[in-house]
N, C-alpha and C positions, 0 to 999 in steps of 0.2 A: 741625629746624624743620618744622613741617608745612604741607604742598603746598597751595593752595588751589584749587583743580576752578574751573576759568576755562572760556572759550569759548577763548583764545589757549590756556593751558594743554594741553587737547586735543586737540592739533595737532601731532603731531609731527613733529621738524624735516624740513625738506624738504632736501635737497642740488643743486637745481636753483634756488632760490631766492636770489638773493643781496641788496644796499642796496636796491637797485629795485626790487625788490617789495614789502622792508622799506615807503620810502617812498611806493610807491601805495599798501600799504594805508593807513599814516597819514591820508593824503588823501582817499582815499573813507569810511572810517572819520569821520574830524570833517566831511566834506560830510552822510554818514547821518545823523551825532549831530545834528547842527543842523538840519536842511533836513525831516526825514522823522521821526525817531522820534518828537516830540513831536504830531504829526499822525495817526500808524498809523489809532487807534481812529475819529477823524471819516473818515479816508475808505475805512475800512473800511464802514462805516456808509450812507457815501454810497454806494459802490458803485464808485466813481471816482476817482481822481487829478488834479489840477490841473492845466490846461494847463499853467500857467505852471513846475512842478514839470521839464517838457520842456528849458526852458531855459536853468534855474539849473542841472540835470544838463551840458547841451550847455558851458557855461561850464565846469564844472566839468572837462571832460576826460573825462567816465566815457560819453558815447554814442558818442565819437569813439576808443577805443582801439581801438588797430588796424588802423582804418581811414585809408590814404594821403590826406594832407595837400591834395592835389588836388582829390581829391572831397568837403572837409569834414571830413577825421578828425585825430586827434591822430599820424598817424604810423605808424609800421609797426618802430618800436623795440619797443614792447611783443613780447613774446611769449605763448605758452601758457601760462603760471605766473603772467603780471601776469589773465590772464583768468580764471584759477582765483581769483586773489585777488578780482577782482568781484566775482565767484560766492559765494563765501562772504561775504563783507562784506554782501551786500545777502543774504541768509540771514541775517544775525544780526537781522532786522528781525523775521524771525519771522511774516513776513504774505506769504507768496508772491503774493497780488495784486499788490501795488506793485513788487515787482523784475518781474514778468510783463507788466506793462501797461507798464512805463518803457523797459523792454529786449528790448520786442519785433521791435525792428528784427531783432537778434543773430538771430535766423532769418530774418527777413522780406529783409534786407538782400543777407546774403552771396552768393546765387545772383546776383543783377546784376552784383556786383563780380566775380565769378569768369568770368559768361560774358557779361554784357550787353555792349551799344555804350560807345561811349567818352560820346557824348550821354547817354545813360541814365543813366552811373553818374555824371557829374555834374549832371545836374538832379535825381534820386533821392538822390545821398550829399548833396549840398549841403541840401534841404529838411529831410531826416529827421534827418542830425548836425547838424546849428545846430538841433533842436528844435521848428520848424516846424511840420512832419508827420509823420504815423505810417505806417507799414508793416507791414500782417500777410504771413503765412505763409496758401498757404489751398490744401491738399492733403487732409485726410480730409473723405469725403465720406457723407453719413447709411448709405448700404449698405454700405461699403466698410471703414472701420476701418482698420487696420491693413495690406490687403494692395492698396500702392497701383497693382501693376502692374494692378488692376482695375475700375480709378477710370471714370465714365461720363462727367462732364463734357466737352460734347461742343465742340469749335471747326470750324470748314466756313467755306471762303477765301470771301470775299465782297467782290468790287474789290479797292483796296488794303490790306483786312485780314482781319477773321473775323470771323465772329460764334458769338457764345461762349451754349449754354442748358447749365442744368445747377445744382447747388449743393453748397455744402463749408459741413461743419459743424465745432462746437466750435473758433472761429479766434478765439483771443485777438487782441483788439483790434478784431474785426471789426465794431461798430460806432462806431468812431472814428478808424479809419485812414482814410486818402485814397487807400489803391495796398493789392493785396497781391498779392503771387509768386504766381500759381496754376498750378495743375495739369490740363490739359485734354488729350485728347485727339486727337491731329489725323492719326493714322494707324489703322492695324491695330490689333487684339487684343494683351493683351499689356503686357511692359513698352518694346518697339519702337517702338510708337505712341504714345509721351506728349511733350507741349511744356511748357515756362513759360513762362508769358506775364506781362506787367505790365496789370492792370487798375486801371483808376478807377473806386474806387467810388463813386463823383459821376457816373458814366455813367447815360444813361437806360435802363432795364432791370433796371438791375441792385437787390434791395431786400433791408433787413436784420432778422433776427430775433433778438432778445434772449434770452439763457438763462442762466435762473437758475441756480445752481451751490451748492454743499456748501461751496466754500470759492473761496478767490482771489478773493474779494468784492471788492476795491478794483480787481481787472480786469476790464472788458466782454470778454463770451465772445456768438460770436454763428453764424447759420446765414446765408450767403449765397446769394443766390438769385439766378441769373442767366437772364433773358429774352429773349433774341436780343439781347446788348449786344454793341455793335460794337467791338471791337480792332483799330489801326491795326496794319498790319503792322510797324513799327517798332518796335512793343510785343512783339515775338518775346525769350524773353532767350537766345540759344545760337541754337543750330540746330534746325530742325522736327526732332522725333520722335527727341530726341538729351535731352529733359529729366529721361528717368527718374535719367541716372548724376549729374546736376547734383543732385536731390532725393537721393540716395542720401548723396553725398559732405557734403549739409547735413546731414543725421540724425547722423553721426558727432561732427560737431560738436556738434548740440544734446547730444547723448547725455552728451559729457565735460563740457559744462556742468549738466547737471542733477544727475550725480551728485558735482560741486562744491557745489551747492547741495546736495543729500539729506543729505552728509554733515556738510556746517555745519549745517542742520538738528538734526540729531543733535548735534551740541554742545552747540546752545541748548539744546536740552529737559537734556538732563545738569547743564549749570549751574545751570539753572532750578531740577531737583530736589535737586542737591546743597546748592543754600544751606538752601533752604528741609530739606532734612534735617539740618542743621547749627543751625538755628532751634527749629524745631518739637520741641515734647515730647510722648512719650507715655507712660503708665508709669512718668512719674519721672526720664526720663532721655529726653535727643534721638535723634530718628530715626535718626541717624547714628550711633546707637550700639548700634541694633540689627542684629545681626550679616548677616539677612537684607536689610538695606536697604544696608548695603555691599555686601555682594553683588548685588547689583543693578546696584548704581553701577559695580563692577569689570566684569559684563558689561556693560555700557553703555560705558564707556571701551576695551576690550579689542576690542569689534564697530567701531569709531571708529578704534581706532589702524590697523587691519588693512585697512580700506576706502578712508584716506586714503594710508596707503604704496601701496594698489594703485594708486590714482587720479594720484600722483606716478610711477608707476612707468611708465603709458602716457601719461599727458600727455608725456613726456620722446619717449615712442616716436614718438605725433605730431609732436610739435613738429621730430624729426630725417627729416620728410618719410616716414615712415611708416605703412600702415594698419590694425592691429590691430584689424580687424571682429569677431573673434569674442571679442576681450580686452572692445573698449567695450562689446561687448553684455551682455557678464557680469558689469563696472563696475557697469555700471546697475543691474542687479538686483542685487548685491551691497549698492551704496550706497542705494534705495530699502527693500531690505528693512532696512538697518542703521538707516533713517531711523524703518518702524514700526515694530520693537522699541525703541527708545529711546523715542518716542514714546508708547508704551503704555506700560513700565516708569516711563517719568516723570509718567505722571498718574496711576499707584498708589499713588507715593511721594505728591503733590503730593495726593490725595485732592479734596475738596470745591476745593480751591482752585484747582487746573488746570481744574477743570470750568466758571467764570467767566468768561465773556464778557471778553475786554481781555487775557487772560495768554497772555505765548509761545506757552507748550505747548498751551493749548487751540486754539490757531488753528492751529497744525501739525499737533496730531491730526487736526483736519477736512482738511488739506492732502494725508496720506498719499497715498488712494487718485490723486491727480489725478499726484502724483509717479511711482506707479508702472507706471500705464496710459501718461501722456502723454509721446511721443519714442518708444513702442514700450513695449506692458507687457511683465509680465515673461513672460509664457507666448511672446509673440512671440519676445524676446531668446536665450531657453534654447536655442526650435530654432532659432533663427538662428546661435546660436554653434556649434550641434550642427553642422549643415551644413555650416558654415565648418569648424568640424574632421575632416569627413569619415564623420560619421558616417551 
C-alpha cells in the first residue's frame, strides 16, 4: 500500500508524547480548521488579526496553556510536548503572522510569571489569557541586535519610579499591545546592569512606529520609542540589575518553540509539493515520477525526520528541569535551516504555482529569513553553542 506524504505522516513518532497531546492537538487542530484557516488570505491582506480572534483563542484553551489557573491560565498540567503541539498546529497555517500576533504573549508573558509580584502576574495573566490585552516582548534595540548585554535604553529612579528614554525595535505586536516586558538599563555597563520593567504603552511619552516587513504580514511589527515615560516602581519585574538572567532563561524558551514551528513549517511545504507532484504532469508522466523529484522529496523528509527527533530529544531535556544552552542553540539552526531547504525545494517542485499569492509554500518562503534571524540568528547560535562547548 502506498504511503501518502501528509503533514501528520512527517512526524515521526515521539515517545514523550502520549492521549494528551493525541487530544490537544485534535482540539487546537479543529479550533484552526474552523476559526482561522478560512480567514488566512483577508488578514493577511489586512495586515492584522481580529480582536475578537483573542477570545475565541482565550476560550479555546490555547492562550491559557500552561499557565496557573490563578492567574487566568488553563493550568500547569500541560507540559513541553503539549507546547510543541501548539507550535506546530499553528504552523500548519502556514502564515507565521497569525500564530506571531495571537501568541505573543508566549514571550511577552513568561518573565512576570517567573519573577514579577503576585499583583502583577494577576492583573497581567488575567487581562492577557481571557484575551483582553496584548503583551509584547521589547528587548532588541535599533544599534544593538542581538548582543543584549549592550542594550542603551536608559531607566534613572525618579520619586517612586523611573523614568525610562531610549527605544526597542522590531517587537511584534508593538503597536497593539497595552504592556511590553522591556529591557532597560538601570545599572553599570554590561550584562550586570540590566532590569525588566512592565510598561504601558498607553503612557505619555512613550510613541510607536509601524514597519513594514517581507513577511508575518497578519502581525504588526513596530519601533518603540520612549521619552522620559514614567515607570511606577512597582513596575520592576525581579530585582534592579538581576534582568539579564530573567531575559536569557526566556530565549531558551522562545528558541524550542520556534524550532517547533521551523520544522512544521517544513512539513507543510513537503505536503504542499508532494500532492501537487503526485498531480502534475510533465513529459507524459507526473512529477512524482521523475526520479529527481523523489529525490528531492526524500531529502526534504530525511532533513524533517532528523530535526524533529532532535527537537523531541531536548524538549524532553528541558522539560526534566534542564538547560541544554548549547543543544537549543544548535536546535534552532538546525530546524531553521531544515525550514529553507524544504522551503526552496518545494517551490522548484511547485514552479509557477508556489509563486502565487494565497499558497502555503509561498508565504513560508517569504517567512524563512525572519525564522532564522529572530530568537538569535543563526551566526549568533553557532558561537554561542561554540562557547557553551568550550571552545
Amino acid at each position: 500500500m502506498t504511503k501518502i506524504i501528509s503533514f501528520d505522516s512527517l512526524r515521526p513518532p515521539c515517545p514523550h508524547m502520549d492521549e494528551t497531546h493525541e487530544a490537544w492537538r485534535r482540539s487546537v487542530r479543529g479550533f484552526i480548521d474552523r476559526e482561522i484557516m478560512p480567514h488566512v488570505e483577508d488578514w493577511e491582506e489586512a495586515g492584522r488579526i481580529p480582536r475578537a480572534l483573542y477570545k475565541k483563542a482565550s476560550e479555546a484553551g490555547l492562550l491559557g496553556i500552561g499557565y496557573p489557573e490563578a492567574y487566568g491560565g488553563e493550568g500547569t498540567d500541560f507540559d513541553r510536548f503539549h507546547g510543541i503541539v501548539t507550535s506546530e498546529e499553528l504552523a500548519r497555517i502556514g502564515a507565521g503572522g497569525v500564530s506571531s500576533a495571537l501568541m505573543i504573549h508566549g514571550i511577552g508573558l513568561p518573565p512576570i510569571m517567573a519573577m514579577g509580584s503576585e499583583e502583577m502576574k494577576r492583573e497581567i495573566g488575567q487581562a492577557v489569557l481571557s484575551g483582553d490585552k496584548q503583551i509584547s516582548l521589547g528587548i532588541t534595540e535599533p544599534g544593538g541586535g542581538s548582543d543584549v548585554a549592550q542594550l542603551k535604553t536608559k531607566a534613572v529612579k525618579d520619586g517612586n519610579g523611573w523614568r525610562v528614554n531610549g527605544s526597542k525595535t522590531y517587537i511584534t505586536g508593538g503597536m497593539t499591545s497595552k504592556w511590553a516586558t522591556t529591557a532597560v538599563r538601570t545599572g553599570g555597563e554590561g550584562m550586570g546592569g540590566i532590569s525588566l520593567m512592565l510598561i504601558d504603552l498607553e503612557s505619555e511619552g512613550v510613541s510607536r512606529t509601524e514597519l513594514p516587513k517581507q513577511g508575518w504580514w497578519a502581525s504588526d511589527t513596530a519601533t518603540l520609542h520612549f521619552d522620559d515615560v514614567f515607570v511606577p516602581a512597582e513596575n520592576l519585574i525581579g530585582e534592579e540589575n538581576h534582568g539579564f538572567y530573567g531575559i536569557m532563561a526566556n530565549f531558551n524558551g522562545e528558541r524550542l518553540g520556534m524550532a517547533a514551528q521551523a520544522a512544521a513549517y517544513a512539513r507543510v511545504c513537503v505536503e504542499e509539493a508532494a500532492a501537487w507532484a503526485q498531480e502534475r504532469k510533465t513529459f507524459g508522466k507526473r512529477l512524482a515520477d521523475h526520479q529527481v523529484i523523489r529525490h528531492k522529496l526524500a531529502s526534504m523528509a530525511q532533513r524533517i525526520w532528523a530535526t524533529t527527533t532532535m527537537l523531541d530529544t531536548y524538549a524532553w531535556h528541558v522539560q526534566n528541569g534542564q538547560t541544554p544552552v548549547a543543544e537549543l542553540a544548535m536546535l534552532k539552526v538546525q530546524a531553521t535551516e531544515t525550514m529553507e531547504y524544504c522551503a526552496r525545494e518545494a517551490m522548484q517542485i511547485l514552479g509557477g504555482a508556489g509563486f502565487i499569492r494565497g499558497h502555503r509554500v509561498e508565504r513560508i518562503y517569504r517567512e524563512v529569513r525572519v525564522m532564522a534571524i529572530g530568537g538569535g540568528s543563526e551566526e549568533i547560535m553557532r558561537d554561542l553553542a561554540a562557547r557553551q562547548l568550550g571552545v
